[in-house]
N, C-alpha and C positions, 0 to 999 in steps of 0.2 A: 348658386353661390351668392349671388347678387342678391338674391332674399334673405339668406339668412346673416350676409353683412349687415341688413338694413334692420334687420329683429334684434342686432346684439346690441346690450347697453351698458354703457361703462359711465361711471360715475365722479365725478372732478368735485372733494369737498378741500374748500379753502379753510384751511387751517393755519396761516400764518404771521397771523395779527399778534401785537404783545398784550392786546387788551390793557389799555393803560386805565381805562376806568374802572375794572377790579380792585384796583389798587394792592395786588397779592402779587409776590414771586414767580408764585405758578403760571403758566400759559395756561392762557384764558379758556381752551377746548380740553383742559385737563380736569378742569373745576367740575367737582361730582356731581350729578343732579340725580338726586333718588338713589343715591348711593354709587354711580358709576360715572364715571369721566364722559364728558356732555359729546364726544368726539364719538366714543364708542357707540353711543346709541345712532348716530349719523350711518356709521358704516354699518351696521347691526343693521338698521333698514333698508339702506343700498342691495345689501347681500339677499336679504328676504325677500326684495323686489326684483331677484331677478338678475341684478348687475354681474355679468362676467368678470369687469376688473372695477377695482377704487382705485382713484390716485388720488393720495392725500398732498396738499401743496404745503410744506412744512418750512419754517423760517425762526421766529423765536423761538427760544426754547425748544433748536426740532429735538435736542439728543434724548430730553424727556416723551418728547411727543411719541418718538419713534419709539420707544420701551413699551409705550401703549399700543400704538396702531400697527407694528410690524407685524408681534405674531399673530394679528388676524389676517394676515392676509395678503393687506393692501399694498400697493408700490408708494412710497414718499419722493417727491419731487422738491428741487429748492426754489424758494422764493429770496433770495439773499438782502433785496431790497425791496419795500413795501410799494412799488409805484402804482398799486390800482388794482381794483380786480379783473381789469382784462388782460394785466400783466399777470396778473397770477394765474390764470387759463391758459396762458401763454407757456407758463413753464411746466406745466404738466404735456407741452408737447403733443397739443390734436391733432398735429398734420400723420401721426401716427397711430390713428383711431379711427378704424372704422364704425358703422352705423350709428346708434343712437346715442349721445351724451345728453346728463342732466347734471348740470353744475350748481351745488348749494351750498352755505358757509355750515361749518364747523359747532356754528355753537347756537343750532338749532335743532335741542335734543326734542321736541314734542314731534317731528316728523316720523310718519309710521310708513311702515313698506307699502299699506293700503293705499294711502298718499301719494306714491312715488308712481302706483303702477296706476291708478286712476289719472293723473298727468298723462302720464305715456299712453295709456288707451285714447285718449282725447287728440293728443297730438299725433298719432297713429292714425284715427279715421278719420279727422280731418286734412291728413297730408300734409303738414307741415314744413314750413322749414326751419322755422324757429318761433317759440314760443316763451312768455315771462308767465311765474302762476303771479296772480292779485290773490288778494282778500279784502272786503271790505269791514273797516273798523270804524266804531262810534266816532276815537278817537285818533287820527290819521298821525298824528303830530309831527314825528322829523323824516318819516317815511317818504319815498318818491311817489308823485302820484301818477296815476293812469288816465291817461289823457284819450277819449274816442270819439270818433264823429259817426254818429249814426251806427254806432254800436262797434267800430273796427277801430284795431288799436291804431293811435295817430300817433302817440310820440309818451314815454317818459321823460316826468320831469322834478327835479328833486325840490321838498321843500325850501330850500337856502333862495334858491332860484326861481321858484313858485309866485305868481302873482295872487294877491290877495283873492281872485277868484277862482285860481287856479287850490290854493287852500283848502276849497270849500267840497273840493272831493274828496270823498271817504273810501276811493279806489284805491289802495296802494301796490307797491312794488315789494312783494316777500322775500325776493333776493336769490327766488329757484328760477334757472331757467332752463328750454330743453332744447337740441339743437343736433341736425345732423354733423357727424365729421364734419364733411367738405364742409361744411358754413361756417365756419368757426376756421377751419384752416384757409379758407379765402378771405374772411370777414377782419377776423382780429388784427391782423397785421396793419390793416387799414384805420386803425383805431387812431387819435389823437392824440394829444395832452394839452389840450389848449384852453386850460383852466387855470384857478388859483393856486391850486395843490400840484400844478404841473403831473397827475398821474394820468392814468390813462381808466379809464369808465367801460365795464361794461356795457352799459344801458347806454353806448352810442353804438351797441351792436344794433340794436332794434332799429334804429333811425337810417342807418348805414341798409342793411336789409330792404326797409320799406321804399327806399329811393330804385331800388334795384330788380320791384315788386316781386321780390319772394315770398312765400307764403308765410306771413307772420302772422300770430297772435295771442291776445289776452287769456289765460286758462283759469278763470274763479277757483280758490280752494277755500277749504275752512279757515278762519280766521287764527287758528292755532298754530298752522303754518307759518305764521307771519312774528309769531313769538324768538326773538334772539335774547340769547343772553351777552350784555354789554356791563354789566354791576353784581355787583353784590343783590342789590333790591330784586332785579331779575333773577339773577341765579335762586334764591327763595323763591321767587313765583313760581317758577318755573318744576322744581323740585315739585312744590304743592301740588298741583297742577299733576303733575304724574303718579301724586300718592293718589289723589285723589280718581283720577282712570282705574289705578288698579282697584283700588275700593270698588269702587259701581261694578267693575270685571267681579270681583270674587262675593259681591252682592248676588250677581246675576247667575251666580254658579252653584251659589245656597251657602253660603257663608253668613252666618249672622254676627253682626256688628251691633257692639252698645251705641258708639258713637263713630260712624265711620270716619270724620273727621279725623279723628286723632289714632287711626290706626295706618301706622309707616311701614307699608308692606311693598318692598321690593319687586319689579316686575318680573325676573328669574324667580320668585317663590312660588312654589305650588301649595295651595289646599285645600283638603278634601270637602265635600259638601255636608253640612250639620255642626260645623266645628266653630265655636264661639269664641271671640276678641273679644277682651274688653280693652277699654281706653286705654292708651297712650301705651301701645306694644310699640315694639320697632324688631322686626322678621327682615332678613336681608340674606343675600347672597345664592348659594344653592338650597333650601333649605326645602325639604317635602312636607310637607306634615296631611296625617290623612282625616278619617271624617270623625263626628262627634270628640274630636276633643276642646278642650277649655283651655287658652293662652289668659292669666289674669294679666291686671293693670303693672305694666313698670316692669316688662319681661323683656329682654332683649335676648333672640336668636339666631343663631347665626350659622349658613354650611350643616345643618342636622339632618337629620331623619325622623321623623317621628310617625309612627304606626298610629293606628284608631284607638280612642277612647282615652286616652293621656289627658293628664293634666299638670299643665305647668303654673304654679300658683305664683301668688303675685312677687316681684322684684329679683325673680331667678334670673340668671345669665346664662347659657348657652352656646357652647361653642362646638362644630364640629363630632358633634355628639350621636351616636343613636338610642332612639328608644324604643322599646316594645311593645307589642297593644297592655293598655291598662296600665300605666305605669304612671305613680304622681312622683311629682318635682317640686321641695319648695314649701312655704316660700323663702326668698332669700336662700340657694342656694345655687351652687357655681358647678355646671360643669366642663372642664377642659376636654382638649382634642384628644380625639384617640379614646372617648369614654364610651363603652357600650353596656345599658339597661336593663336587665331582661324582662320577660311580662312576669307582671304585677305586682315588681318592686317599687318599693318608697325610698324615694331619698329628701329628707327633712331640710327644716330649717337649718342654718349655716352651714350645710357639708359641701365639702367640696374634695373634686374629681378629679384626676387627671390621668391616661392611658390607662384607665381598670373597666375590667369588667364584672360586672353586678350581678348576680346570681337570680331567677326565679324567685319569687317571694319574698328575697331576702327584704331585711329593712335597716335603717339608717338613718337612725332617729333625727339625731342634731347634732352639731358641733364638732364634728369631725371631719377629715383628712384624710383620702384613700389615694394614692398614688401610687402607678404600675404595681397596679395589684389586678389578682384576679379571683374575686369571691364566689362559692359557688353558690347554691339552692338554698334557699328557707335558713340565711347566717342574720342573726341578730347581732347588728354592732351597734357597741352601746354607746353612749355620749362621751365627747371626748377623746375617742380613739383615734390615733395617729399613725400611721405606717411609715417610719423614719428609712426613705427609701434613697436619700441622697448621702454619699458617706463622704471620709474626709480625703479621700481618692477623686473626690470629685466624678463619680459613675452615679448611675443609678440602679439600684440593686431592686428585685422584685419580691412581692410578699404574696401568698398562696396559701387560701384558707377554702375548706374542702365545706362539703354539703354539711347544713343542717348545725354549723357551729353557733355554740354561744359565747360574745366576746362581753365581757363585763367593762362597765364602763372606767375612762380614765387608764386604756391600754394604753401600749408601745411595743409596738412589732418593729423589731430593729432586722431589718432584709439582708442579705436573702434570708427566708424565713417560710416553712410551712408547717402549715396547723391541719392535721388529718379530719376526717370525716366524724361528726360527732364530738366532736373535744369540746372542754367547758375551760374558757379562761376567766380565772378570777379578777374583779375588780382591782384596779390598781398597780397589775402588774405591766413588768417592762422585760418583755416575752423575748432573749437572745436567743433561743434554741430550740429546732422544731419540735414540735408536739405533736405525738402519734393518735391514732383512731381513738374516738371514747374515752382520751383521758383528762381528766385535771390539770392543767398547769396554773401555780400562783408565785409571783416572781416578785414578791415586795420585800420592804423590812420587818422582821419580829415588833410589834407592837410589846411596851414596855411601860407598864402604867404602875407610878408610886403614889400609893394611897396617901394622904393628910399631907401632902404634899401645898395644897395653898396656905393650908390653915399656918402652917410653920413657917412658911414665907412671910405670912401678915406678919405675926408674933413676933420675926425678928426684925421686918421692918419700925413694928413699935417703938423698941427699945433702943434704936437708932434715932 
């Protein structure tokens, strides 16, 4: 039992700060990065690496916070007042945690489970009893630095406090640290506040430890780990920064990219290998898409499916949609939630979708309006057609049009409505009443032409 107390790791991210240098409403671990609140990709790694439990330390903004991080999972603990982050480790309560804890702030989404469990292996076979990770940066600037003598950690020490020599280390302090239960439940109580800010400091756990030679130490990570988001200017880096990871991922997976730069591809999206972006898509959310198809430039997708060999031409929107092998989109064309494609339909330039489904072959030239409708096989709708599916009952009524119809351009299917298998509707018509297999329906006005009709007009304009 005593081993597998000592293998279990539970995770302490500080999330309680108001981030006042955002300058935003929102709490600071709620701001997106790559499309998802910079908090979630915290615990998203916690979880992949392993951690039994998260305890999020929540304080500003927690009742927003808690909307986010509750139903993953985690326990939220309160920070009521900001006095330090060894007070905030404080209120998540270690004296009630056994084996392994690694405490990280909130708004350092570039950390990966890889990350977390390469720390822990290191502090595992060395024996630890507490560990800070470093990284070394070009640029160190307000970061604490890591101070060692003959390679063992001696002491952090913050830049504010730093002597001009002590400056000149490129060691710094990332802000993760790792630590058994009991050291943190014997250690932190013992903490101070005997500074300007009157708070109480982690990084006097280190110093507190070493006096009492426990096994402490420095654990080097990649420099990426040491990335917090504190602004606006970081929050874009940082974002970048993760488009740019998935990029090289779905480079490396046979994705071809015009410009992978400017392709903002979500790290939940999947896609298949042969299937080509061009500039400035933006794919987000749950969205699959499989191999050999084409996403043009100025396409935004969102929550789809989309099967092999598809194309989505440029400036289409997507939402929540499926599609089926072979099927083009676009450009400039809208599809709503609840829309299902079938193979090797077209749907054109401005048409737009919502809860229908699209038939086999059918096509859909341009300029049209399908809502909770359900088309079948090989239906030619022609420009301009509208399915007036919302009435003044405020419902929405459905329209159903069968295999192999011809709609003539400039309809109105006023729903409920169905159109049987084979039927031809005339151009121009405004379709109240179903239409059986194979027949004609034309629902306009009598055309009424009177001949010399200008000429007589002129003539008595004249003489006026």
């Amino acid at each position: 039992m005593a081993e597998q107390s000592a293998q279990k790791l539970t995770v302490i991210a500080l999330a309680a700060g108001k981030g006042t240098r955002m300058k935003s409403p929102l709490p600071k671990v709620l701001h997106p990065v790559a499309g998802r609140p910079m908090i979630e990709k915290v615990i998203q790694a916690s979880k992949q690496a392993g951690a039994a439990e998260v305890r999020v330390i929540v304080g500003h903004g927690q009742a927003l916070v808690r909307q986010v991080v509750e139903p993953m999972g985690v326990a939220c603990y309160v920070q009521d007042e900001q006095l330090g982050t060894a007070h905030a480790v404080r209120c998540a309560k270690p004296e009630n945690i056994e084996g392994d804890v690694v405490i990280m702030n909130g708004d350092h989404p570039l950390i990966e489970a890889s990350d977390i469990k390469d720390f822990l292996r290191i502090f595992r076979d060395e024996k630890c009893d507490l560990a800070v990770v470093t990284a070394e940066l070009k640029n160190p600037g307000e970061f604490g630095r890591i101070v060692r003598n003959r390679g063992e950690l001696m002491a952090i020490v913050e830049a504010k406090d730093a002597s001009a020599e002590a400056l000149k280390i490129k060691e710094i302090n990332t802000g993760i640290y790792i630590a058994k239960a009991e050291v943190l439940a014997q250690y932190l109580p013992q903490i101070q506040n005997n500074n300007a800010k009157k708070e109480f400091y982690i990084t006097d756990l280190i110093s507190l430890c070493i006096q009492d030679k426990c096994r402490v130490q420095a654990i080097k990570g990649n420099p990426k780990v040491a990335v917090g988001v504190n602004n606006q200017v970081e929050l874009a880096k940082a974002t970048r920064l993760i488009f740019k990871r998935k990029a090289l991922q779905l480079l490396e997976d046979g994705v071809l990219m015009i410009d992978p730069r400017t392709a903002y591809v979500e790290e939940s999206v999947q896609i298949g290998a042969g299937t080509v972006l061009y500039p400035n898509v933006f794919i987000r959310g749950r969205t699959q898409i499989g191999s050999f198809c084409v996403i043009e430039s100025n396409s935004f997708i969102s929550d789809c499916e989309i099967a092999n060999s598809v194309q989505v031409r440029g400036g289409s929107y997507l939402e929540s949609s499926k599609l089926h092998d072979k099927v083009s989109v676009g450009p400039y064309a809208r599809l709503r939630p609840e829309t299902e494609i079938m193979e090797e339909a077209h749907v054109g330039n401005f048409v737009e979708m919502k809860k229908t489904k699209f038939g086999k072959k059918s096509k859909a030239g341009h300029l049209t309006y399908l809502g909770d409708a359900e088309v079948g096989e090989e239906v030619n709708v022609g420009c301009g057609t509208i399915t007036c599916n919302y009435a003044a009952d405020r419902k929405k009524y459905k329209t159903k049009i069968g295999n192999r119809v011809f709609v003539g351009s400039d309809t109105q299917f006023i729903a409920p409505i169905s159109i049987g298998d084979d039927a031809v509707i005339g151009s121009g018509s405004t379709i109240t009443k179903d239409v059986p297999a194979k027949a004609l329906a034309v629902a306009r006005g009598k055309q009424f032409v009177k001949e010399n009709y200008a000429v007589k007009s002129t003539e008595t304009d004249s003489k006026e």
